[in-house]
C-alpha positions as CSV (number, residue, x, y, z in Angstrom):
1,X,0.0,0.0,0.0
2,X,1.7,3.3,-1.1
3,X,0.7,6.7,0.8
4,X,0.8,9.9,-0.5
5,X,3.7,12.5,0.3
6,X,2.8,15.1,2.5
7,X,2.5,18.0,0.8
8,X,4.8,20.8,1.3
9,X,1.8,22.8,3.4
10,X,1.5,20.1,5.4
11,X,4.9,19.9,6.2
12,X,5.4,23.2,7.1
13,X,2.8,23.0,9.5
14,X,4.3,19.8,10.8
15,X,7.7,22.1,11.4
16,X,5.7,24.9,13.2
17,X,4.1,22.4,15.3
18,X,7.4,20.7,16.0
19,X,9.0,24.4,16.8
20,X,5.9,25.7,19.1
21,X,6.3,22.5,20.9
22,X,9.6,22.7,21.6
23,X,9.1,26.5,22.6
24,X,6.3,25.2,24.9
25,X,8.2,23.5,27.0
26,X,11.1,26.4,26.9
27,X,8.8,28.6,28.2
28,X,6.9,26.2,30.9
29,X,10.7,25.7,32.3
30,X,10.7,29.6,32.5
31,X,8.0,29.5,33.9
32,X,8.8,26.9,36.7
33,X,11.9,29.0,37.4
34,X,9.9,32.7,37.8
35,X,7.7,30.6,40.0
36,X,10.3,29.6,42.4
37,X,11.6,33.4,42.1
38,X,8.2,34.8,43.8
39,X,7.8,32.1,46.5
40,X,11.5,32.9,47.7
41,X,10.8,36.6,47.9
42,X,8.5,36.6,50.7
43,X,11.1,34.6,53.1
44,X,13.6,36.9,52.0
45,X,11.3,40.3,52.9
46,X,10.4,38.6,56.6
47,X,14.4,37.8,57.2
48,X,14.8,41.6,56.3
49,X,12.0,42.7,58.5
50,X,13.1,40.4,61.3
51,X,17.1,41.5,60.8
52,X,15.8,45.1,61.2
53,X,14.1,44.7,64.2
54,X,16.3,42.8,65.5
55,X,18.9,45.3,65.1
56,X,17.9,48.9,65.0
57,X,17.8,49.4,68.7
58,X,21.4,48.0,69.5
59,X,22.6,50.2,66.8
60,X,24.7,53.6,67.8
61,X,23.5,56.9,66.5
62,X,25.5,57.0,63.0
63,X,25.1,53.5,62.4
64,X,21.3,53.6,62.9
65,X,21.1,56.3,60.5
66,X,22.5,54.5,58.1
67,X,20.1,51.7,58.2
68,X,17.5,53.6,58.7
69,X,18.2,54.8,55.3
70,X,18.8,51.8,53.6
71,X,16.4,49.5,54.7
72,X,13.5,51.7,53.3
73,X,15.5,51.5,50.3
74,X,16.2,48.0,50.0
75,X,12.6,47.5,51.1
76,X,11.6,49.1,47.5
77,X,14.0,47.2,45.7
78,X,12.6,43.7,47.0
79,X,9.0,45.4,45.7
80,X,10.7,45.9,42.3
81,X,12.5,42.4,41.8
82,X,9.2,40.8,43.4
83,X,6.9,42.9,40.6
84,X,9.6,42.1,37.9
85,X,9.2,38.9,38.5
86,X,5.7,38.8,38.8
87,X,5.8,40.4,34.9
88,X,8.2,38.1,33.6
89,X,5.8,35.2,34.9
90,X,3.2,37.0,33.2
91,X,4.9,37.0,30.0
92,X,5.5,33.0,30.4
93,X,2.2,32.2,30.8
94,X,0.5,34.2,28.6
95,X,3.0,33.2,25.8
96,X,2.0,29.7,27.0
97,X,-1.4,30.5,25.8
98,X,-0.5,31.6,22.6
99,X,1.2,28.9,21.3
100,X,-2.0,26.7,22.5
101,X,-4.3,28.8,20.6
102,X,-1.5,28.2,17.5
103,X,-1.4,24.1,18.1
104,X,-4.9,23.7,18.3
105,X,-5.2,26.1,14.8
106,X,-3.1,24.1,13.1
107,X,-4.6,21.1,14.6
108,X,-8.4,22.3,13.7
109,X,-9.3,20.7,17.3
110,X,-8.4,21.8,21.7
111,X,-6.0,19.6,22.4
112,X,-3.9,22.1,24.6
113,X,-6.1,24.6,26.8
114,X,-4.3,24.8,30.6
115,X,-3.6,28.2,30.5
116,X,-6.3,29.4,27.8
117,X,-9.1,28.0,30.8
118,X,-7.1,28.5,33.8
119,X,-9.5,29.7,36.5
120,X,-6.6,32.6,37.6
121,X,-6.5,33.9,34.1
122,X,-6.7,37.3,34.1
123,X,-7.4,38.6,37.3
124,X,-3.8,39.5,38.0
125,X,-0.3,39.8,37.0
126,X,1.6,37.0,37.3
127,X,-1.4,34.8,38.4
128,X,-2.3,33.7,42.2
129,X,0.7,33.0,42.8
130,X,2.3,36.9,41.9
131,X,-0.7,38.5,43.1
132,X,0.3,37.0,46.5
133,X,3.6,36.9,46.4
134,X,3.3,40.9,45.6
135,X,1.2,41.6,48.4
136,X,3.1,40.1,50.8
137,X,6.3,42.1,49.9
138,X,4.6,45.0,50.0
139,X,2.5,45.0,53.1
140,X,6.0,44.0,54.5
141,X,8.1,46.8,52.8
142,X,5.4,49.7,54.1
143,X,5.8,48.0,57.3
144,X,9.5,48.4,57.0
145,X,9.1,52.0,55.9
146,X,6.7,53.3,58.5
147,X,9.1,51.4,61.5
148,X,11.8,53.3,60.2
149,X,9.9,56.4,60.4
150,X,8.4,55.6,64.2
151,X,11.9,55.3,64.8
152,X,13.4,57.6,62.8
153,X,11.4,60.4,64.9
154,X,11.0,58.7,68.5
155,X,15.0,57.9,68.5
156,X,16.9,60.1,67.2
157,X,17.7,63.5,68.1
158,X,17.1,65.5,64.8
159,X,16.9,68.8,64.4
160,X,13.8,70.6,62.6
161,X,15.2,70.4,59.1
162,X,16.7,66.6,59.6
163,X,13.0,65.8,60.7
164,X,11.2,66.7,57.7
165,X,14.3,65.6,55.3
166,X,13.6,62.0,56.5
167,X,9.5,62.8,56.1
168,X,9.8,63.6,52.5
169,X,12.1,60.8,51.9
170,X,9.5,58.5,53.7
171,X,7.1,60.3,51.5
172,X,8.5,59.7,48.5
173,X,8.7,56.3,48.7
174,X,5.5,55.9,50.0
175,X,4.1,57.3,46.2
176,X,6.3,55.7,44.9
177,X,5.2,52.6,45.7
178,X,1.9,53.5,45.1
179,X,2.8,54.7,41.6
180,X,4.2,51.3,40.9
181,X,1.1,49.1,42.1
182,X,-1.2,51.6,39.7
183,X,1.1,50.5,36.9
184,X,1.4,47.2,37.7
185,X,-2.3,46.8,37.7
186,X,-2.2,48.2,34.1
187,X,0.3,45.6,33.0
188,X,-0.4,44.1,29.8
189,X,1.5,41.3,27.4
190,X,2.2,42.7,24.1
191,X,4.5,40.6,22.3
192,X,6.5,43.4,20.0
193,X,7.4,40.9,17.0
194,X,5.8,40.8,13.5
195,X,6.1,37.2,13.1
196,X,2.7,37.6,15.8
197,X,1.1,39.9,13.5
198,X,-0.8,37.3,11.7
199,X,-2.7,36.5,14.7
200,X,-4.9,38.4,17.5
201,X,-2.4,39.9,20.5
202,X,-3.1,38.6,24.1
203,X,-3.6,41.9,26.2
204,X,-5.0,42.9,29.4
205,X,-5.4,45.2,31.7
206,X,-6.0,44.0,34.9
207,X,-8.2,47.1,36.0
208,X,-10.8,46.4,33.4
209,X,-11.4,42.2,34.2
């Protein structure tokens, strides 16, 4: 019994399949590895939080104004490498999606749908999983901030202009946090090559689901 060739169409979409395949489980492996990224930031934000308070009040003067400096600072930076994170999961999954929506074209039939139907779709960046993960560290960081603050003003012996130097820093990072939730929030996967054109872009904004 003799079968017929494939024919070069055919082919070609056996390649692409073979290729989007391959890519899918790249990008589930990058996805894996982001994963393990947010669940390690909140252990790291409570050993910073407990170091802190741990430490603060043994501290002489020049020494304590030095931490209480930096640890309102590297409070914000765990809020940033927690919400890159978060992002770059994002990307992963929603990536994930579209090359399910491309298999299942090419295959004229579902065969791949965990992340097109996942219940968490949607709602926020990064999933459950960076929605939490986000929260956590940042509940913990304004903590942070607003201990430095309380001790900033009940320990120290600043002068008037010291005083309100260290409010407006405080201040500062304070919007600034809240300037980088409202953008988070309006996050949206927008894959930038034209090799995507062909087919509809995956993007949200979390403030309109």
């Amino acid at each position: 019994m003799q079968y017929a060739s494939p024919t070069p169409i055919a082919e070609r979409e056996n390649d692409e399949i073979k290729i989007l395949t391959e890519e899918y489980r790249a990008m589930y492996s990058l996805a894996l590895f982001r994963l393990g990224a947010l669940d390690r930031r909140v252990p790291a934000t409570a050993a910073t939080l407990g170091a802190f308070l741990g430490s603060v009040a043994v501290l002489p003067g020049p020494s304590r104004e030095i931490v209480l400096v930096g640890v309102p600072l590297a409070a914000i930076w765990l809020v940033r490498i927690t919400i890159n994170h978060a992002r770059s999961f994002e990307d992963a999954l929603r990536r994930i999606e579209w090359i399910e929506q491309r298999i299942n074209l090419h295959l004229r039939a579902e065969v791949l749908g965990f992340q097109s139907r996942h219940p968490s779709r949607g709602h926020a960046v990064g999933g459950r999983t960076g929605r939490e993960s986000i929260s956590a560290v940042l509940a913990a960081a304004i903590l942070l901030v607003t201990a430095c603050w309380r001790v900033f003003e009940r320990t120290l012996a600043a002068g008037a202009a010291e005083a309100w130097a260290y409010r407006l820093f405080v201040a500062v990072l304070v919007v600034y946090l809240g300037a980088v939730v409202v953008a988070l929030r309006c996050y949206r996967y927008e894959p930038r090559s034209r090799l995507h054109d062909e087919t509809p872009r995956i993007l949200r904004c979390a403030t309109q689901d």
